[in-house]
C-alpha positions in Angstrom: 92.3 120.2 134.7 89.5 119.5 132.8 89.0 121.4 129.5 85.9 123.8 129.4 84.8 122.1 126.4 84.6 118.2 128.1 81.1 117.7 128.7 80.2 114.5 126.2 81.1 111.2 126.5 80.7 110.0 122.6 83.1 111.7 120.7 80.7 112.4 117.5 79.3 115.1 120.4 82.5 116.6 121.3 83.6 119.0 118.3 79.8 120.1 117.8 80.0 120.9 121.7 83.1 123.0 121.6 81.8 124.7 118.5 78.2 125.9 119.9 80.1 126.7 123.4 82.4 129.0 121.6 79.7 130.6 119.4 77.5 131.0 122.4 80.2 133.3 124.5 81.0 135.5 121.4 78.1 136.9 119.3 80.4 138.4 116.4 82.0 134.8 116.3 79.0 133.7 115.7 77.9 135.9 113.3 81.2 135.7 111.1 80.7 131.9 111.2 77.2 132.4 109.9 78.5 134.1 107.1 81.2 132.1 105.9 79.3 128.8 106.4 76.6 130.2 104.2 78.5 131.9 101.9 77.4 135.5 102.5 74.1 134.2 100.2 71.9 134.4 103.5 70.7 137.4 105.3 71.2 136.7 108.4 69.0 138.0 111.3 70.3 141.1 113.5 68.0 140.0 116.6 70.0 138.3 119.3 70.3 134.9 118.0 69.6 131.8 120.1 72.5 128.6 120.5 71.0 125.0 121.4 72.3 121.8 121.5 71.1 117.9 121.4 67.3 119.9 121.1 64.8 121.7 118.8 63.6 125.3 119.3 61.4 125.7 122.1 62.4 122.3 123.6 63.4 121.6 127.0 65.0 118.3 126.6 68.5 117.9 128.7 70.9 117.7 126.0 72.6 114.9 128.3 69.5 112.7 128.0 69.2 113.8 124.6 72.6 112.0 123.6 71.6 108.8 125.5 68.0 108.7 124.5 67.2 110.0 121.4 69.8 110.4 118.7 67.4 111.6 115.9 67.8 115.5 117.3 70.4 117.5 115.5 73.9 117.8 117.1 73.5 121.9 116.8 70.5 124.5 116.4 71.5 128.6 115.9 68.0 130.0 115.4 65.7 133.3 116.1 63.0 131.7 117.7 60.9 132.3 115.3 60.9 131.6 111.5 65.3 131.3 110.6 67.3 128.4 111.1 70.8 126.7 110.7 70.8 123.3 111.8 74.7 121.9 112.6 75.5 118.4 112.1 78.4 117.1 113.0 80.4 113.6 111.7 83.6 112.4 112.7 83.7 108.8 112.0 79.8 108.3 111.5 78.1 108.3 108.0 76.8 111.3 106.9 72.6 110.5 105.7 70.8 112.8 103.5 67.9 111.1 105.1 69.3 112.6 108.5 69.7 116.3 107.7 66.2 116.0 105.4 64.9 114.4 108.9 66.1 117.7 111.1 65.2 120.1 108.2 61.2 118.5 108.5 61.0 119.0 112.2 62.0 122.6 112.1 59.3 123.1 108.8 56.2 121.3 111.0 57.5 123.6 114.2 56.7 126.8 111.4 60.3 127.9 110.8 60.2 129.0 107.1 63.8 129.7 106.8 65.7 126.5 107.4 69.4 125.4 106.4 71.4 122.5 107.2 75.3 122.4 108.0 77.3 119.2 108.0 81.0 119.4 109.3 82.5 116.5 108.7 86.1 114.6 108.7 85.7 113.5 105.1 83.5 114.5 102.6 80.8 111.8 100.9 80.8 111.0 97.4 76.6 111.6 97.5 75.0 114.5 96.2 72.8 116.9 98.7 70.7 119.6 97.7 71.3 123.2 97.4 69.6 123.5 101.0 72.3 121.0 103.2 75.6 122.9 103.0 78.9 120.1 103.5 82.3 121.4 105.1 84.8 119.9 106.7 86.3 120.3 110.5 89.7 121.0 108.8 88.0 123.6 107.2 86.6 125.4 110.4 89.8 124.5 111.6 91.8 127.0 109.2 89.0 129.6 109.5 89.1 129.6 113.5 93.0 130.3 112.7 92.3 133.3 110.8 89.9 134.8 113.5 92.3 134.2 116.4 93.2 137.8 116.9 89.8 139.3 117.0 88.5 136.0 119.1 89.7 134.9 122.5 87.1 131.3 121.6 87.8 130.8 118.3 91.8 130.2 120.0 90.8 128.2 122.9 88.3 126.1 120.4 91.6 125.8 117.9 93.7 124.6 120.9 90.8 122.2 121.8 90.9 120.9 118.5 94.0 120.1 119.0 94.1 118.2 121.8 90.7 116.0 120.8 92.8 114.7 117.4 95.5 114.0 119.7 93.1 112.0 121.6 91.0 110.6 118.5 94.2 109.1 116.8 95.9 107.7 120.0 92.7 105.7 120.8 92.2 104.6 117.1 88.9 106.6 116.6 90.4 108.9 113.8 90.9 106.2 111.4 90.4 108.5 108.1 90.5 112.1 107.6 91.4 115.0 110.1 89.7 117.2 111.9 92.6 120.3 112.0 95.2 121.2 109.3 98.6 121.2 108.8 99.7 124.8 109.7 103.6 124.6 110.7 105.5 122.7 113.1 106.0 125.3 115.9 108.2 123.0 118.5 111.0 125.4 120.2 111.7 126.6 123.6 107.9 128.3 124.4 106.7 125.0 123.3 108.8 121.8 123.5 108.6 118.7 121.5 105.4 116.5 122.1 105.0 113.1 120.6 101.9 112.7 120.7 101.9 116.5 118.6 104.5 115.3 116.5 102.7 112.2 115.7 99.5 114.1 114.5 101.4 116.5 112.7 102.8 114.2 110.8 100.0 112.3 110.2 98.4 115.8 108.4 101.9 116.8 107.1 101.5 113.2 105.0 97.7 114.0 104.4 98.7 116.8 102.7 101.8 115.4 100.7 100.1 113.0 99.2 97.9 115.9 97.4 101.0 117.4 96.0 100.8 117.2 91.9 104.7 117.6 91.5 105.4 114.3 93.8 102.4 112.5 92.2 103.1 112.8 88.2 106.9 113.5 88.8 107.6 110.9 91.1 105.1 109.0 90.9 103.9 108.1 94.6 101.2 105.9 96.0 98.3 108.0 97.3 96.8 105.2 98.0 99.1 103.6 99.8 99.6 102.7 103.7 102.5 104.2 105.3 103.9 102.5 108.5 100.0 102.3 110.0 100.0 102.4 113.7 102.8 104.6 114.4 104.5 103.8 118.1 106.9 104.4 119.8 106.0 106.7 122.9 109.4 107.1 124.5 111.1 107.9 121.5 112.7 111.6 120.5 111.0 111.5 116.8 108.2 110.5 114.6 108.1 109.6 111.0 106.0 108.3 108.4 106.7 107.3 104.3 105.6 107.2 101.1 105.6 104.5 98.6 106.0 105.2 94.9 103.8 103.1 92.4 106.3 101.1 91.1 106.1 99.1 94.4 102.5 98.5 95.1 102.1 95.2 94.8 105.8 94.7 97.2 105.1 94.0 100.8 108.5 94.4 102.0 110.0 98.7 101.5 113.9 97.5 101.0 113.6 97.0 97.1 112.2 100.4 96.4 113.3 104.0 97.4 110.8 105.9 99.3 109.9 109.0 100.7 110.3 109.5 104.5 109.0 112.7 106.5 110.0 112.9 110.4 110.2 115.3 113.2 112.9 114.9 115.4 113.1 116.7 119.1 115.6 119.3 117.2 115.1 119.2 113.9 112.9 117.7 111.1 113.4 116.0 107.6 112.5 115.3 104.2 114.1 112.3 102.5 114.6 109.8 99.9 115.5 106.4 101.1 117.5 104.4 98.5 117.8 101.2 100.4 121.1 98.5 100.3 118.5 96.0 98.9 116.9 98.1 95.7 116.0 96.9 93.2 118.6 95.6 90.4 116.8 98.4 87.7 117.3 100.9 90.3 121.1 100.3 91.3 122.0 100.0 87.5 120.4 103.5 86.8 122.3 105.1 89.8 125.5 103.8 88.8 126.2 101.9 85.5 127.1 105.4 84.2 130.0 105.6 86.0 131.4 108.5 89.0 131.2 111.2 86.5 127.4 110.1 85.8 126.9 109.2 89.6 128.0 112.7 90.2 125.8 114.8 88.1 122.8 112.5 89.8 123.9 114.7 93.4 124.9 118.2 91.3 121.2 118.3 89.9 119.5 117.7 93.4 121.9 120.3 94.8 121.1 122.8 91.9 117.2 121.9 92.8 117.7 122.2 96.5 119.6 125.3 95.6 116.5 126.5 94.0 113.6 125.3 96.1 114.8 126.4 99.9 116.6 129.7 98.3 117.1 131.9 101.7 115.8 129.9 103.8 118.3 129.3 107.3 118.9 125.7 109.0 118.0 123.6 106.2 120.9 121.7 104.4 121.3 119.1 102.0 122.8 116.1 103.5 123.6 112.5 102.6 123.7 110.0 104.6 125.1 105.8 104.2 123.9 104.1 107.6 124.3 100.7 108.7 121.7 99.9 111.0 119.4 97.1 112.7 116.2 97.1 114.9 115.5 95.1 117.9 111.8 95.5 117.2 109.6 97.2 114.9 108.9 100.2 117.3 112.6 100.6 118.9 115.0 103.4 118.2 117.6 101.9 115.2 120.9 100.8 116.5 123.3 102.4 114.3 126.1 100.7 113.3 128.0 102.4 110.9 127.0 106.2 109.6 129.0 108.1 106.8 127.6 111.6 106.4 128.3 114.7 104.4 127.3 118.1 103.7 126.3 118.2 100.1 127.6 121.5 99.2 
């Protein structure tokens, strides 16, 4: 069935669509989005308040024609009809132009609206300055705010949901190429909601996104934020998805083997967190892991167990687990064919 949202075919139309569709059925949604977009700086009018897309106040231009024909009009318009304005513009993979929203700000001045603001949502914010008048946020951001108005908001879920769903359909058509438009917020697979790829695959995708703004694993151990994991990620038919990490120390190597790693993957049953020390590391690496002998070898695993110990305190199903494999891949995108596996419980 087609979602109640699908109405644009360009996909820098679709989010602002969904947003001024779910606004549009619920006033106080409206209202509360008003106020946090704005800051609660803005007195907000308490006339009934008017939601127009693809058009100016007072405009009867289809918005349909609008998108084909004339792409200087502003994505979104929540106005009184008279004299206060909010002008949305939205940006997914398309620059963001001050000359733009200084473009839809004039035409709402000459059409004698003395109160005018100007909202951007977009997927990454530019490094340009705008003026106190063009406010900047990002869809991750409304994202996380629809989530905290989902139990006084019937739209703000289905508009979450839809969210959803369009990243799902942004990153397998290689549209999403840089930012995201939701937020990590748990992985909620179980038996009410089965393991997706296609989820999987954007949750990971965020869960990295998020990772690589961690403080601890950047000046502790020192990790890449800059850069590329595995890339395209396939592998439809298979029962998990995973990305990595790279540390500094192997920027400038093309091939992962010489360098441990950080992998992060969700599995149909379960999910992980690990270092990979591979069989070909580096000579520097091998010699600090084991010149010191068992006993030194030993206190390497007692400190990350005394760490783990600390760091998932009372928390159920997670354990600590090492793992020697032996494996090969057919391809790049196959499942591994294991052939050998030693595997223990570190506790």
């Amino acid at each position: 069935m087609r979602n109640v949202f699908d109405q644009y075919e360009q996909n820098e139309n679709k989010l602002t669509h969904a947003l001024m569709c779910a606004l549009a059925e619920d006033d106080q949604l409206c209202r509360r989005f008003l106020k946090w977009i704005l800051a609660s700086k803005v007195q907000i009018p308490t006339c009934k308040l008017q939601i127009i897309e693809q058009s100016l106040p007072n405009q009867t231009t289809s918005r349909f024609k609008a998108e084909i024909f004339d792409s200087t009009l502003p994505d979104g318009c929540i106005h009184d009809g008279e004299k206060w304005a909010v002008i949305i513009e939205s940006k997914v993979q398309a620059a963001l132009k001050l000359s733009q929203l200084n473009g839809h700000r004039r035409m709402l001045l000459n059409k004698d609206f003395m109160h005018v603001y100007v909202c951007a949502i977009v997927a990454n914010k530019p490094n340009i300055e705008f003026p106190d008048n063009c406010l900047i946020c990002l869809w991750s951001d409304v994202y996380q705010w629809l989530n905290q108005q989902g139990k006084s908001s019937e739209w703000a879920v289905k508009l979450k949901s839809y969210m959803e769903i369009l990243e799902v359909k942004f990153i397998r058509e290689g549209y999403l190429t840089m930012g995201n438009i939701t937020m990590f917020d748990g992985i909620n697979f179980g038996k009410k909601d089965p393991y997706n790829y296609e989820d999987a695959k954007r949750l990971v995708r965020i869960a990295m996104s998020e990772l690589k703004k961690r403080s601890d694993l950047i000046h502790e151990l020192n990790i890449d934020v800059e850069a590329q994991g595995r890339g395209k990620i396939k592998g439809r038919e298979s029962s998990s998805v995973w990305d990595f990490i790279k540390l500094k120390a192997s920027r400038n190597e093309k091939n992962n083997t010489k360098y441990p790693h950080l992998t992060f993957g969700i599995h149909q049953d379960y999910l992980h967190a690990i270092v990979i020390v591979p069989d070909k590391i580096k000579t520097d690496f091998r010699r600090n892991l084991l010149d010191g002998g068992l006993e030194s070898f030993s206190k390497v695993f007692e400190e990350m167990l005394n760490n783990f110990n600390h760091s998932f305190k009372g928390m159920k199903g997670v354990q600590p687990i090492v793992e020697i494999v032996q494996r090969h891949y057919l391809t790049q995108s196959s499942e591994p064919t294991i052939d050998a596996k030693l595997e223990f419980d570190l506790r």
